[in-house]
PQR file with spaces between the fields and no chain letter, atoms N, CA, C, O and H, PARSE charges and radii, in Angstrom:
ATOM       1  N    UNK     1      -8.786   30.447  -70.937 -0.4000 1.5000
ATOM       2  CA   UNK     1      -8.677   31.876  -70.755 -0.0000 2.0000
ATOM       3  C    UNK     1     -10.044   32.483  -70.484  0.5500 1.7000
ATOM       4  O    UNK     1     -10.144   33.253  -69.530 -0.5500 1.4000
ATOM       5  N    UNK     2     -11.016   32.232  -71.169 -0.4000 1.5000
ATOM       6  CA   UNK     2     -12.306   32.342  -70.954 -0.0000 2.0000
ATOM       7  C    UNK     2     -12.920   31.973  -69.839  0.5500 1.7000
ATOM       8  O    UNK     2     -13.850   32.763  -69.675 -0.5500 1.4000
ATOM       9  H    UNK     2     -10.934   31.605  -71.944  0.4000 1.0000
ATOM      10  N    UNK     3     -12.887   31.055  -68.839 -0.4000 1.5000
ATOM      11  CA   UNK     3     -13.040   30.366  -67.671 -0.0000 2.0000
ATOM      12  C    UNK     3     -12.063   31.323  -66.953  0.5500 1.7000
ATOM      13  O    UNK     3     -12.747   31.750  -66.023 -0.5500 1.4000
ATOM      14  H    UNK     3     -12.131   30.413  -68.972  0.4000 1.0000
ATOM      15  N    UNK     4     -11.439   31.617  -66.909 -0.4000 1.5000
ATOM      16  CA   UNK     4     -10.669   32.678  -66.535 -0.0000 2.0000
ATOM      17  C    UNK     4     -11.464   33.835  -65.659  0.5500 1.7000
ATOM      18  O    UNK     4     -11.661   34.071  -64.468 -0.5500 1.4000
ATOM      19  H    UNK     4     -10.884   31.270  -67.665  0.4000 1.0000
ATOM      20  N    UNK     5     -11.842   34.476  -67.063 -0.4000 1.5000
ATOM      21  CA   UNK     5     -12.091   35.544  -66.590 -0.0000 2.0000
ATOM      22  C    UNK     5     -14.259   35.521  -66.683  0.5500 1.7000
ATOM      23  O    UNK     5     -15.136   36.369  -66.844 -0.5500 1.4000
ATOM      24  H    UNK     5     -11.682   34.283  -68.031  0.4000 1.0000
ATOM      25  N    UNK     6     -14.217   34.441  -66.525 -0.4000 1.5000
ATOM      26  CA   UNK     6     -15.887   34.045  -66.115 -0.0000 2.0000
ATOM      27  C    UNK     6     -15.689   34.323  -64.182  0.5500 1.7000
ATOM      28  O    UNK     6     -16.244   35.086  -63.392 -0.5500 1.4000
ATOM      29  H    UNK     6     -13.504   33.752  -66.394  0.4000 1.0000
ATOM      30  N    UNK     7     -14.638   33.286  -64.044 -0.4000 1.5000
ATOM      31  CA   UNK     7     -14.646   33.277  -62.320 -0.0000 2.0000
ATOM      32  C    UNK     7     -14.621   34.463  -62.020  0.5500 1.7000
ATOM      33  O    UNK     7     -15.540   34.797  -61.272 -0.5500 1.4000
ATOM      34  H    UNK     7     -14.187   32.666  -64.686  0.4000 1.0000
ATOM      35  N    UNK     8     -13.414   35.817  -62.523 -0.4000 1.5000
ATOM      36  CA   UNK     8     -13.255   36.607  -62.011 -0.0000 2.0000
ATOM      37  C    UNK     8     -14.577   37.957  -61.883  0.5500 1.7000
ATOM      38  O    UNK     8     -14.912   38.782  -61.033 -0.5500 1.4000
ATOM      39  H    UNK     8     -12.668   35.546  -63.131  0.4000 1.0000
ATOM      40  N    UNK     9     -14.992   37.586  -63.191 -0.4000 1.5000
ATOM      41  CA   UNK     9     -16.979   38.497  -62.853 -0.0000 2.0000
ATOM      42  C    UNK     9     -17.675   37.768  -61.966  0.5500 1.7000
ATOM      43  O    UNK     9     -18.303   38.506  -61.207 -0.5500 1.4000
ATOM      44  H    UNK     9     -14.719   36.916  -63.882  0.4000 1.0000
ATOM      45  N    UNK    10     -17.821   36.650  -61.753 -0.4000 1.5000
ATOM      46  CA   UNK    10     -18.197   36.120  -60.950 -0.0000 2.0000
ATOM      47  C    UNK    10     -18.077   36.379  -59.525  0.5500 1.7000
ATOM      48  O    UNK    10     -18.930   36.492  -58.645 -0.5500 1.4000
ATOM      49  H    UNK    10     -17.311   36.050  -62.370  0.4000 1.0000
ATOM      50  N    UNK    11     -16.974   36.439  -59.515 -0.4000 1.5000
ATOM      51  CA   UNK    11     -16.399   36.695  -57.770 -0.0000 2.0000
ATOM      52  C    UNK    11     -16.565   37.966  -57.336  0.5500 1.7000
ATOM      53  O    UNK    11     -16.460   38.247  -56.143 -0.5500 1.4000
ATOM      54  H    UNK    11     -16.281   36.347  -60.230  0.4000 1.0000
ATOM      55  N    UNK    12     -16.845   38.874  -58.288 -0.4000 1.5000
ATOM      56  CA   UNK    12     -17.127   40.287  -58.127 -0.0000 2.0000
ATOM      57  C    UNK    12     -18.858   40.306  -57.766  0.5500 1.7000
ATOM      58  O    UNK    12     -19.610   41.105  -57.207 -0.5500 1.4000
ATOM      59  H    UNK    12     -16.930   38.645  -59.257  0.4000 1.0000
ATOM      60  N    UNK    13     -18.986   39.192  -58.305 -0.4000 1.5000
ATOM      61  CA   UNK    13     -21.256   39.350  -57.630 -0.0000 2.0000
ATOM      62  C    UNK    13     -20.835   38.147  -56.457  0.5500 1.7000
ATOM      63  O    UNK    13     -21.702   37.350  -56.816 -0.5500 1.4000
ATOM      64  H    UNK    13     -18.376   38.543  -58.758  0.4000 1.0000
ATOM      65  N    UNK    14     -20.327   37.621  -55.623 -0.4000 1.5000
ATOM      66  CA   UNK    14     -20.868   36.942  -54.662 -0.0000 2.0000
ATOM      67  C    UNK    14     -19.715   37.517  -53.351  0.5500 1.7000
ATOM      68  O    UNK    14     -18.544   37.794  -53.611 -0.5500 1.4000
ATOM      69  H    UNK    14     -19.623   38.268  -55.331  0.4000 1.0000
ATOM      70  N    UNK    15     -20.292   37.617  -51.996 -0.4000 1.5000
ATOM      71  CA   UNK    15     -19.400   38.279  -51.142 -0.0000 2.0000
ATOM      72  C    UNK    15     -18.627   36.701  -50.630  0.5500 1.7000
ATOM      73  O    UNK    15     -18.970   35.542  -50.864 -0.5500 1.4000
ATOM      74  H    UNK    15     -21.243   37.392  -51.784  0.4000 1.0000
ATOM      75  N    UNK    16     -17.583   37.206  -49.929 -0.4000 1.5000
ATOM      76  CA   UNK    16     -16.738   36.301  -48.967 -0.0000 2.0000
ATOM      77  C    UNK    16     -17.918   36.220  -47.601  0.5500 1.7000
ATOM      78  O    UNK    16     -18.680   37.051  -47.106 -0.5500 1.4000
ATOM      79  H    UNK    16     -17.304   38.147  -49.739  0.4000 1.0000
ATOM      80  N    UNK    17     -17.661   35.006  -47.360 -0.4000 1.5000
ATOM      81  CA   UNK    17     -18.526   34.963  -45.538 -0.0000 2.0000
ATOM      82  C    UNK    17     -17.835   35.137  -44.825  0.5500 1.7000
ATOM      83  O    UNK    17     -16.851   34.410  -44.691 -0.5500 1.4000
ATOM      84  H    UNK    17     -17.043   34.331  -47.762  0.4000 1.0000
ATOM      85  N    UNK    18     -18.118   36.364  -43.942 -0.4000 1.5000
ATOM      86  CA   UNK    18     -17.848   37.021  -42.904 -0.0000 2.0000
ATOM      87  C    UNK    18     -17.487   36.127  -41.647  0.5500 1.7000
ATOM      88  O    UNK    18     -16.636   36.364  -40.790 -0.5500 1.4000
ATOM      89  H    UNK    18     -18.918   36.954  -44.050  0.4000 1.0000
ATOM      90  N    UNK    19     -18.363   35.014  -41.747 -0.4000 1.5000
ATOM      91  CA   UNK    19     -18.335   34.198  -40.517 -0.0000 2.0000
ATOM      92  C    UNK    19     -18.023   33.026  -40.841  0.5500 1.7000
ATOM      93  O    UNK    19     -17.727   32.743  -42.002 -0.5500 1.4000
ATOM      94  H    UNK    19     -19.055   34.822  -42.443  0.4000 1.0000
ATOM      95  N    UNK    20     -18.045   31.732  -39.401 -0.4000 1.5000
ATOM      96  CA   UNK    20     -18.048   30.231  -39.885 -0.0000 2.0000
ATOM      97  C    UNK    20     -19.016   29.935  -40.447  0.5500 1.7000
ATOM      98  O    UNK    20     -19.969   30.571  -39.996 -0.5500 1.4000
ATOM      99  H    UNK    20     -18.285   31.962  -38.458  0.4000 1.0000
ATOM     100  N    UNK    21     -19.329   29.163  -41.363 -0.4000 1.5000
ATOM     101  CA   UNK    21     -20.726   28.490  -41.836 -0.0000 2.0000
ATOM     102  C    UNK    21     -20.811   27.171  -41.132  0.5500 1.7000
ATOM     103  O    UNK    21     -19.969   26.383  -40.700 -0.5500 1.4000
ATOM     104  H    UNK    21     -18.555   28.647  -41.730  0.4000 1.0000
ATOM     105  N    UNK    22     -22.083   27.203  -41.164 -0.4000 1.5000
ATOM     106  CA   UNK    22     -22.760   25.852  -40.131 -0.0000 2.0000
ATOM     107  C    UNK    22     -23.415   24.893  -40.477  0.5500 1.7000
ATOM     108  O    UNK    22     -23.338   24.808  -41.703 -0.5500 1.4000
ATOM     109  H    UNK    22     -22.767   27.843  -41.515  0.4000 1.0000
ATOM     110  N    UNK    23     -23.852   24.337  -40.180 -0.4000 1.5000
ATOM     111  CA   UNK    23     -25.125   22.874  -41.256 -0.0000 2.0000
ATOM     112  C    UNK    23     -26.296   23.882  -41.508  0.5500 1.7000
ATOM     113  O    UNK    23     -27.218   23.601  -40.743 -0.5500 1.4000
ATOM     114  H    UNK    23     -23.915   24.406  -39.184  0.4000 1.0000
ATOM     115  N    UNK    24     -26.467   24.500  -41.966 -0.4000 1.5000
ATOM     116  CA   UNK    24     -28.459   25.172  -42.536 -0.0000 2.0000
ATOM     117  C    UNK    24     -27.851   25.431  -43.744  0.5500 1.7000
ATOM     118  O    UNK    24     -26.658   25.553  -44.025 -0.5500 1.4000
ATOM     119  H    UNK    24     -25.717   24.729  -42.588  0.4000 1.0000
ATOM     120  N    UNK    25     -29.335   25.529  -44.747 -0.4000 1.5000
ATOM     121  CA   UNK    25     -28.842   25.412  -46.105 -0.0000 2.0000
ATOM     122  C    UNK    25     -28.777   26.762  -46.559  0.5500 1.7000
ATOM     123  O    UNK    25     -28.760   26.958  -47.774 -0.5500 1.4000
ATOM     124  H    UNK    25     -30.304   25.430  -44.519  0.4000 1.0000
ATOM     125  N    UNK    26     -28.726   28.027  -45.510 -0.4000 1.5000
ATOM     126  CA   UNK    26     -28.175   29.055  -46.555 -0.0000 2.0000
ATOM     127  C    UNK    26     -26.742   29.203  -46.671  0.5500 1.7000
ATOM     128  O    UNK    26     -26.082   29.574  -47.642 -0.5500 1.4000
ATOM     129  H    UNK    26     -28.740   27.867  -44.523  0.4000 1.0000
ATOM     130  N    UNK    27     -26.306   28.785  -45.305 -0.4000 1.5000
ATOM     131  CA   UNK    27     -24.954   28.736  -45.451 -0.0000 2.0000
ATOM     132  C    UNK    27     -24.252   27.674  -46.794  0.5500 1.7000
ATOM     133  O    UNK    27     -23.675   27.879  -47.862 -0.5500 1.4000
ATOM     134  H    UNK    27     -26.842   28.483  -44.516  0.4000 1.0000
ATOM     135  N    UNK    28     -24.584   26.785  -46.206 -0.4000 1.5000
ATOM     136  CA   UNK    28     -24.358   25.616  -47.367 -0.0000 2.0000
ATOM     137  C    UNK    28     -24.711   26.210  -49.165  0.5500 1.7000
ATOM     138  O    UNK    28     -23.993   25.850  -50.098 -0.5500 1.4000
ATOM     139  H    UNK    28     -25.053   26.619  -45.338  0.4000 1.0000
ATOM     140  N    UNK    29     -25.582   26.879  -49.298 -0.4000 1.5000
ATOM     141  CA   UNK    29     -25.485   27.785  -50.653 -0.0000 2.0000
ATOM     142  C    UNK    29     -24.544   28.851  -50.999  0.5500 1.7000
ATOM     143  O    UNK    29     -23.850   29.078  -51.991 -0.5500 1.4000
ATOM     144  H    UNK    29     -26.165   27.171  -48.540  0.4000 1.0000
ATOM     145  N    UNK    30     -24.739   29.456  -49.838 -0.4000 1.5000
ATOM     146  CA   UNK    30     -23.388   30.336  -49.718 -0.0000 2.0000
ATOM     147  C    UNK    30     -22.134   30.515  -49.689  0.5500 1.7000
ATOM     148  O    UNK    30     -21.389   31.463  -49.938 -0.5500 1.4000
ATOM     149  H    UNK    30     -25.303   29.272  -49.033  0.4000 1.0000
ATOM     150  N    UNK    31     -21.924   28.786  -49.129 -0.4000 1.5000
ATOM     151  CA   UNK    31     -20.295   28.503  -49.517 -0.0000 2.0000
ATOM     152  C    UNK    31     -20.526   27.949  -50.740  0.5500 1.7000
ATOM     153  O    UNK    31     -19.717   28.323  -51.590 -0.5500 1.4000
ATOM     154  H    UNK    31     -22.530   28.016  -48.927  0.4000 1.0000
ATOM     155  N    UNK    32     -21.503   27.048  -51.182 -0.4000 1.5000
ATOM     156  CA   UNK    32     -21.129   26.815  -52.375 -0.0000 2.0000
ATOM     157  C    UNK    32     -21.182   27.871  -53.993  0.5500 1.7000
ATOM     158  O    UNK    32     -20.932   27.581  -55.163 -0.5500 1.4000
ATOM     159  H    UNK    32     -22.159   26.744  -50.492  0.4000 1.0000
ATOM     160  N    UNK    33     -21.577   28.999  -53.397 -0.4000 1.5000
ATOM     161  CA   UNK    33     -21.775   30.177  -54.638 -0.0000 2.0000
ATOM     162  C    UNK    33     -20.380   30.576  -54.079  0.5500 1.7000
ATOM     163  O    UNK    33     -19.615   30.522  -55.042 -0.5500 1.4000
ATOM     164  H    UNK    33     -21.779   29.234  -52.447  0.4000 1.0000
ATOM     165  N    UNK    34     -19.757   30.920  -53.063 -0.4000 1.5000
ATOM     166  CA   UNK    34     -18.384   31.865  -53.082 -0.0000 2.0000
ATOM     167  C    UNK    34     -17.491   30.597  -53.787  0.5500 1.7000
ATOM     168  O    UNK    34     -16.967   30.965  -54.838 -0.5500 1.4000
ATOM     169  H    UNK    34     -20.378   30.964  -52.280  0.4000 1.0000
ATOM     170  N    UNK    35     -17.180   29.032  -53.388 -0.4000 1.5000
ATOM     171  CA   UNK    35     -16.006   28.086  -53.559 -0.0000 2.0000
ATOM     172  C    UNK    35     -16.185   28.017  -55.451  0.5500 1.7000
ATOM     173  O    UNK    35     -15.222   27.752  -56.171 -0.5500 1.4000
ATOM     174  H    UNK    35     -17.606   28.734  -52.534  0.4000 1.0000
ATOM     175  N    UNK    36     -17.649   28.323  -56.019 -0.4000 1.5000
ATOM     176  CA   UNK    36     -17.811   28.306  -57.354 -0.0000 2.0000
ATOM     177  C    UNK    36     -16.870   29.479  -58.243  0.5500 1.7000
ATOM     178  O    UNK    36     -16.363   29.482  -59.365 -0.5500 1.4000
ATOM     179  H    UNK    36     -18.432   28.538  -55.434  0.4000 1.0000
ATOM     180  N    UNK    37     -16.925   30.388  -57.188 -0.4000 1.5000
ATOM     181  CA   UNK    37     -16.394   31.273  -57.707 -0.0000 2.0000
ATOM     182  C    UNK    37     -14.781   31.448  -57.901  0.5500 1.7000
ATOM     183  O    UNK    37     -14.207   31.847  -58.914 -0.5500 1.4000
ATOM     184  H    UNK    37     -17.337   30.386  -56.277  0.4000 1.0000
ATOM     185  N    UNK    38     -14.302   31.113  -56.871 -0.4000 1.5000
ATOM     186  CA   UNK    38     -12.639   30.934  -56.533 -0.0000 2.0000
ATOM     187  C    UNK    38     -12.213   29.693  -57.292  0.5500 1.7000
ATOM     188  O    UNK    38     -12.843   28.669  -57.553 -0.5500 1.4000
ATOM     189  H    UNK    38     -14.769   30.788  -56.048  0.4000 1.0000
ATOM     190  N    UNK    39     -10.493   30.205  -57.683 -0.4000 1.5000
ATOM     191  CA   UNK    39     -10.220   28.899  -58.581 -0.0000 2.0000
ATOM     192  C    UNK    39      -9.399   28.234  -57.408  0.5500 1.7000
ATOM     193  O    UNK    39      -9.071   28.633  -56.290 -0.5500 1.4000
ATOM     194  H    UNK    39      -9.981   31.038  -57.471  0.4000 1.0000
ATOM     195  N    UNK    40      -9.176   26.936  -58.180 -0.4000 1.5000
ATOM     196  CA   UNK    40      -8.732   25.592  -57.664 -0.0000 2.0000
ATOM     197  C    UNK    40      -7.468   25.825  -56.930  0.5500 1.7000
ATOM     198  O    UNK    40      -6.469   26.149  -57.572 -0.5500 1.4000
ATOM     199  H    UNK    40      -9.442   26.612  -59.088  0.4000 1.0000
ATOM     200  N    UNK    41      -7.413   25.677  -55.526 -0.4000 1.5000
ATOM     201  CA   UNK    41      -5.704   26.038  -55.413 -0.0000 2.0000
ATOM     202  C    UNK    41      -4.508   25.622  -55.938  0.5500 1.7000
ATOM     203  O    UNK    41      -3.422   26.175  -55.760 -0.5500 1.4000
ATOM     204  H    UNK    41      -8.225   25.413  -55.005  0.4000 1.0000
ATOM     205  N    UNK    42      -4.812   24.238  -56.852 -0.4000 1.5000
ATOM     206  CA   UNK    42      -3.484   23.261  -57.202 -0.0000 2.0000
ATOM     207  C    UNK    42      -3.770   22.790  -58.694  0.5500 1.7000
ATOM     208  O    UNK    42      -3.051   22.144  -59.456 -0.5500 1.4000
ATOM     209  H    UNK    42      -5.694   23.789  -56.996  0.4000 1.0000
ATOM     210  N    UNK    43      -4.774   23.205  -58.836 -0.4000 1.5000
ATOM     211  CA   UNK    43      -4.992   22.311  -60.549 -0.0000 2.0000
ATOM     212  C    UNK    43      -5.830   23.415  -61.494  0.5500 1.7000
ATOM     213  O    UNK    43      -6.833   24.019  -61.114 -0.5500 1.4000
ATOM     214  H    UNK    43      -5.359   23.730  -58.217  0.4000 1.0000
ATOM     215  N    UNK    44      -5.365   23.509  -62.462 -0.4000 1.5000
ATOM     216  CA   UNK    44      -6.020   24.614  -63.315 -0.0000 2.0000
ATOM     217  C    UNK    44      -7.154   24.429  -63.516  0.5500 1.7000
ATOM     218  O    UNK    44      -7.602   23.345  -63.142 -0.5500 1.4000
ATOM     219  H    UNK    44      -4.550   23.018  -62.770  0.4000 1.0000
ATOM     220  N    UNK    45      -8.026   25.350  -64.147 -0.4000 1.5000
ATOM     221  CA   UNK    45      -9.286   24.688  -64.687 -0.0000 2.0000
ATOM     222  C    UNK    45     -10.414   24.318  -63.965  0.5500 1.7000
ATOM     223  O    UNK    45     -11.479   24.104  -64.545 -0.5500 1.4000
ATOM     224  H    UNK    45      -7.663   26.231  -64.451  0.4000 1.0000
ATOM     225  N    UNK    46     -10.267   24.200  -62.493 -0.4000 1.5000
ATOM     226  CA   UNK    46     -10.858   23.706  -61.176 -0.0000 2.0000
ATOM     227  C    UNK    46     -11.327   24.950  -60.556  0.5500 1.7000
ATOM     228  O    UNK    46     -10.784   26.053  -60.495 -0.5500 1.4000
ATOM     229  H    UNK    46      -9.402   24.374  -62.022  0.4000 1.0000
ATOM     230  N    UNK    47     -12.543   24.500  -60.073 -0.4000 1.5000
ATOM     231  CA   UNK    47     -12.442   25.578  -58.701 -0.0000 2.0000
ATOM     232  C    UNK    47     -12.852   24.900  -56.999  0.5500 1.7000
ATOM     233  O    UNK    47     -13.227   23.758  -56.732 -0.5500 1.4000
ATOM     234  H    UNK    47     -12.984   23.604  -60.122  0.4000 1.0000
ATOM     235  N    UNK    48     -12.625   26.020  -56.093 -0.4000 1.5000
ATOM     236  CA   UNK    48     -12.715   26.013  -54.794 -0.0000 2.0000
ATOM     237  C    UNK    48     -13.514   24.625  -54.057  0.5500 1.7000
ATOM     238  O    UNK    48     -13.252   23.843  -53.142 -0.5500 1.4000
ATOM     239  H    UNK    48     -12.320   26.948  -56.311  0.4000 1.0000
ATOM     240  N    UNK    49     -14.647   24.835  -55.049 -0.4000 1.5000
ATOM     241  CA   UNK    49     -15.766   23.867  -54.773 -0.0000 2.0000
ATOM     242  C    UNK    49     -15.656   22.309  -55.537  0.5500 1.7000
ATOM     243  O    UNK    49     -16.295   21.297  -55.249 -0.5500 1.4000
ATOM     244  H    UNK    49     -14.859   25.469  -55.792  0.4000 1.0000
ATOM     245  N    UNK    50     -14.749   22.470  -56.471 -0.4000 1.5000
ATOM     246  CA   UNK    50     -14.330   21.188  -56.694 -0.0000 2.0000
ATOM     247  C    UNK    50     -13.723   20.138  -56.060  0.5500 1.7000
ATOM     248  O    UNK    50     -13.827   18.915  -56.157 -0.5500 1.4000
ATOM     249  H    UNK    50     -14.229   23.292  -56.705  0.4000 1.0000
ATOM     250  N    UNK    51     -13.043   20.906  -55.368 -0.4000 1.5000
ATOM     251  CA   UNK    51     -12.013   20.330  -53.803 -0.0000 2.0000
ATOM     252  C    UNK    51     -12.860   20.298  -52.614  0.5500 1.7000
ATOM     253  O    UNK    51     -13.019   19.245  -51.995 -0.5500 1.4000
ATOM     254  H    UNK    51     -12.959   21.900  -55.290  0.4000 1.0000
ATOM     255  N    UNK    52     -13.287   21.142  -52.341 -0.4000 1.5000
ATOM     256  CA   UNK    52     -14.352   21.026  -50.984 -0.0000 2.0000
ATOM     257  C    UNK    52     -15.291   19.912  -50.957  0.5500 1.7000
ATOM     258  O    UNK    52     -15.294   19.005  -50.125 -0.5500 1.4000
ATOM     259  H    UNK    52     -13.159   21.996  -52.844  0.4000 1.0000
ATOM     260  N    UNK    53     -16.335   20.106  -52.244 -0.4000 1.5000
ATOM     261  CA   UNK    53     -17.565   19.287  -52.311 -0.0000 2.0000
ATOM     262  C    UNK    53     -17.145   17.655  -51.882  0.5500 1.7000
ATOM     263  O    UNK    53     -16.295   16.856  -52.273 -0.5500 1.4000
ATOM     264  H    UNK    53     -16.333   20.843  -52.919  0.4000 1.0000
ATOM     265  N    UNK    54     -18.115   17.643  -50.971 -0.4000 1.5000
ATOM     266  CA   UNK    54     -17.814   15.696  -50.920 -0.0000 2.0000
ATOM     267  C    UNK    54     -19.807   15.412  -50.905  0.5500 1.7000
ATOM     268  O    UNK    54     -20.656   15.933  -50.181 -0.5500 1.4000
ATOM     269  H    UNK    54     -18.806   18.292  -50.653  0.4000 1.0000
ATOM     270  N    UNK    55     -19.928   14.561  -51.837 -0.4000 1.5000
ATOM     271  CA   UNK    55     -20.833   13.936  -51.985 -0.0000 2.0000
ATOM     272  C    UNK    55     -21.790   13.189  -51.149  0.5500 1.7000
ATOM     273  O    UNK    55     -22.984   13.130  -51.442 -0.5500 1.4000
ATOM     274  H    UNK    55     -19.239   14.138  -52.425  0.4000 1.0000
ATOM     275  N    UNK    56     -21.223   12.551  -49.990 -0.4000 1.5000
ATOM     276  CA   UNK    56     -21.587   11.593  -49.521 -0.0000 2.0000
ATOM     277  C    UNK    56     -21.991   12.571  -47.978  0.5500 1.7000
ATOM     278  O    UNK    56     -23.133   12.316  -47.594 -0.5500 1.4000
ATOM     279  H    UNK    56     -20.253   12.599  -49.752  0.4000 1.0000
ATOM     280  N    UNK    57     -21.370   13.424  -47.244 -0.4000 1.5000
ATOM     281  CA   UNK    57     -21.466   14.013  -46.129 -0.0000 2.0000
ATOM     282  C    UNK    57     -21.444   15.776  -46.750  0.5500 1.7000
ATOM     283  O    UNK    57     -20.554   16.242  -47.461 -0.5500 1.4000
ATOM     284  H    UNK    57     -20.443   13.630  -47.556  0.4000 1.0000
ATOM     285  N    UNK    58     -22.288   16.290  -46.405 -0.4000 1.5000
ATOM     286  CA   UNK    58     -22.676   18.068  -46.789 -0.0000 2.0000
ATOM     287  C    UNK    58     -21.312   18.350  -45.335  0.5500 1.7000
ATOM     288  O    UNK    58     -20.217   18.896  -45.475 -0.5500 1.4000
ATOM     289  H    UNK    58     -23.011   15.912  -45.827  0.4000 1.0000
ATOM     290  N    UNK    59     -22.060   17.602  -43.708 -0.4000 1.5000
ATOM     291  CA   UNK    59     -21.160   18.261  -43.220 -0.0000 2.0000
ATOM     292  C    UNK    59     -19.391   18.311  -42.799  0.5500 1.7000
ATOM     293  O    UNK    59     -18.971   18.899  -41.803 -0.5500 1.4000
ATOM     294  H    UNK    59     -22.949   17.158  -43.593  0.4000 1.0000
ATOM     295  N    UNK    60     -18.623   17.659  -43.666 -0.4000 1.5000
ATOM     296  CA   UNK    60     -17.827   17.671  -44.550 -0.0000 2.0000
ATOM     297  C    UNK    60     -17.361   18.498  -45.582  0.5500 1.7000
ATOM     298  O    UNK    60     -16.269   19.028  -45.785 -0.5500 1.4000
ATOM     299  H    UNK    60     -18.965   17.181  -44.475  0.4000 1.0000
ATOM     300  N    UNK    61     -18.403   18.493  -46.178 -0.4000 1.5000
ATOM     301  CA   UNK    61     -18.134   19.835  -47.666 -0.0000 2.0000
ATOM     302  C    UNK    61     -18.216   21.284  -46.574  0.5500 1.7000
ATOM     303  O    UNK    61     -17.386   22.164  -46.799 -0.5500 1.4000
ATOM     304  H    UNK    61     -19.290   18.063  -46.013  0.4000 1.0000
ATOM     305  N    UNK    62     -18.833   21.415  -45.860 -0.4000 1.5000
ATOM     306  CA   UNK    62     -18.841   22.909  -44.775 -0.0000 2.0000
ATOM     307  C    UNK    62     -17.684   22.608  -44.008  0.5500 1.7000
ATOM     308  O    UNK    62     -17.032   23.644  -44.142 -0.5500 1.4000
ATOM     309  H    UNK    62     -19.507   20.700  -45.677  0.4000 1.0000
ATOM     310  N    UNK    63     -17.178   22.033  -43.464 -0.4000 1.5000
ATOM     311  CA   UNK    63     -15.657   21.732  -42.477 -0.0000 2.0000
ATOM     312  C    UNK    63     -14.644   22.251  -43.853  0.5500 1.7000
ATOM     313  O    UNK    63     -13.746   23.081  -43.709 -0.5500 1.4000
ATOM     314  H    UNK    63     -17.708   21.192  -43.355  0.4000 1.0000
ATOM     315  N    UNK    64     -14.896   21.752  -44.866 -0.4000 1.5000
ATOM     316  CA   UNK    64     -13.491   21.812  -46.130 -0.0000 2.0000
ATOM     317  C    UNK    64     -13.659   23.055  -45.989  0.5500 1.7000
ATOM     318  O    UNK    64     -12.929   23.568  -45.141 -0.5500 1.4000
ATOM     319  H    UNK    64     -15.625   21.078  -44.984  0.4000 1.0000
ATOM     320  N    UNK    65     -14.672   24.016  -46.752 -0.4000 1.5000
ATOM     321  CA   UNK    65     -15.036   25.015  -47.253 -0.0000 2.0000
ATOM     322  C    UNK    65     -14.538   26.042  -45.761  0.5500 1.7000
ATOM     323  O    UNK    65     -14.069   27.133  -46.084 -0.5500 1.4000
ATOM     324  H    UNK    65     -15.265   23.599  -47.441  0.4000 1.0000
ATOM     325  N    UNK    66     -14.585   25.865  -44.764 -0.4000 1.5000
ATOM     326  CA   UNK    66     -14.321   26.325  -43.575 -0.0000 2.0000
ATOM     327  C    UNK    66     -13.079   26.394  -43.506  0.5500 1.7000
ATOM     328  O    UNK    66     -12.693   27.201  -42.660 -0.5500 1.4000
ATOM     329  H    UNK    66     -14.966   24.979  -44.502  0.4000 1.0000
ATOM     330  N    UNK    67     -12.124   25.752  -44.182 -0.4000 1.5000
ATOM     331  CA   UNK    67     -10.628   25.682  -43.696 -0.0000 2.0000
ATOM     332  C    UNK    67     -10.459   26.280  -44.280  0.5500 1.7000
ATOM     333  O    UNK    67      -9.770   27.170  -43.782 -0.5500 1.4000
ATOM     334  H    UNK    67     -12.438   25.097  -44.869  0.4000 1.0000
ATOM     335  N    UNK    68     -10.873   26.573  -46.117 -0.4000 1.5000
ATOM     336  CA   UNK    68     -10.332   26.968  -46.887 -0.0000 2.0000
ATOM     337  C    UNK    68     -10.844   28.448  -47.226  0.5500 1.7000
ATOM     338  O    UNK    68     -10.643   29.205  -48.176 -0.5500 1.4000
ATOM     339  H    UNK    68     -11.433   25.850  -46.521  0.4000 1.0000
ATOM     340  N    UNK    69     -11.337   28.507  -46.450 -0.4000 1.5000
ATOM     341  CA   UNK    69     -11.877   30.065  -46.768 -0.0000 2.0000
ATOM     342  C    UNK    69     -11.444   31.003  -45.427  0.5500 1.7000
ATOM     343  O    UNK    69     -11.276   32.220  -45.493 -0.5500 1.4000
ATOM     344  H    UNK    69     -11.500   27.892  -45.679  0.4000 1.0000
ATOM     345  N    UNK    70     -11.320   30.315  -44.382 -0.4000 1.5000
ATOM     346  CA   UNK    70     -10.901   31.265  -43.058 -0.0000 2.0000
ATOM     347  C    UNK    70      -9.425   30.791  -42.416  0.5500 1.7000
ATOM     348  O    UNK    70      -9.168   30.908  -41.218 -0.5500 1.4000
ATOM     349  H    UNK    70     -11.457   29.325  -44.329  0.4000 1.0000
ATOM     350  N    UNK    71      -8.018   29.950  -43.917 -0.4000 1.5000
ATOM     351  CA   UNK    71      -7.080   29.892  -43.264 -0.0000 2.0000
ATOM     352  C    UNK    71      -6.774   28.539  -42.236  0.5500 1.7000
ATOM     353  O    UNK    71      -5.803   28.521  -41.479 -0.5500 1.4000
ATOM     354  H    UNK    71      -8.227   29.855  -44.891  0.4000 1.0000
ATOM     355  N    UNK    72      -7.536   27.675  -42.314 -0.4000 1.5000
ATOM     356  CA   UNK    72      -7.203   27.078  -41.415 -0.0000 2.0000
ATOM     357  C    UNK    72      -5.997   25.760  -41.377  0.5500 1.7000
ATOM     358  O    UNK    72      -5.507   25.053  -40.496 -0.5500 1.4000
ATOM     359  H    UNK    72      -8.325   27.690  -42.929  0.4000 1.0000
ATOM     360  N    UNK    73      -5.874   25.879  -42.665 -0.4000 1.5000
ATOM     361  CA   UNK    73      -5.205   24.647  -42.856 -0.0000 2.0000
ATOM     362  C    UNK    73      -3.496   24.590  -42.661  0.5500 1.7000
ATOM     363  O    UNK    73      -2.891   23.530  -42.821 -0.5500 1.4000
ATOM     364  H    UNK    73      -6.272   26.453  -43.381  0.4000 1.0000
């Protein structure tokens, strides 16, 4: 419940991106401060960026974060 309502102050200090994000690392901060903020679409307890992030390829984690933030899927 607390995690709860952490995301939701949260999401109130970071904006949605207006645009696509691209490989440079402000974007890449920027999706990862908004996907921190949004919860998990399918599993409680999770958020945005839990699903997006892939470890091994950044440009990957920006393609996820891209679908999932502008609809694409």
């Amino acid at each position: 419940m607390i995690n709860y309502f952490i995301l939701k102050f949260r999401s109130l200090l970071v904006k949605k991106p207006k645009r696509k994000l691209v490989l440079s690392p402000e974007d890449y901060e920027m999706g990862r401060k908004y996907a921190s903020c949004q919860p998990h679409p399918f599993k409680k307890g999770k958020t945005l960026w839990d699903l997006c992030y892939d470890k091994y390829e950044s440009i990957n984690t920006i393609d996820n974060l891209n679908k999932f933030i502008f609809n694409e899927i």
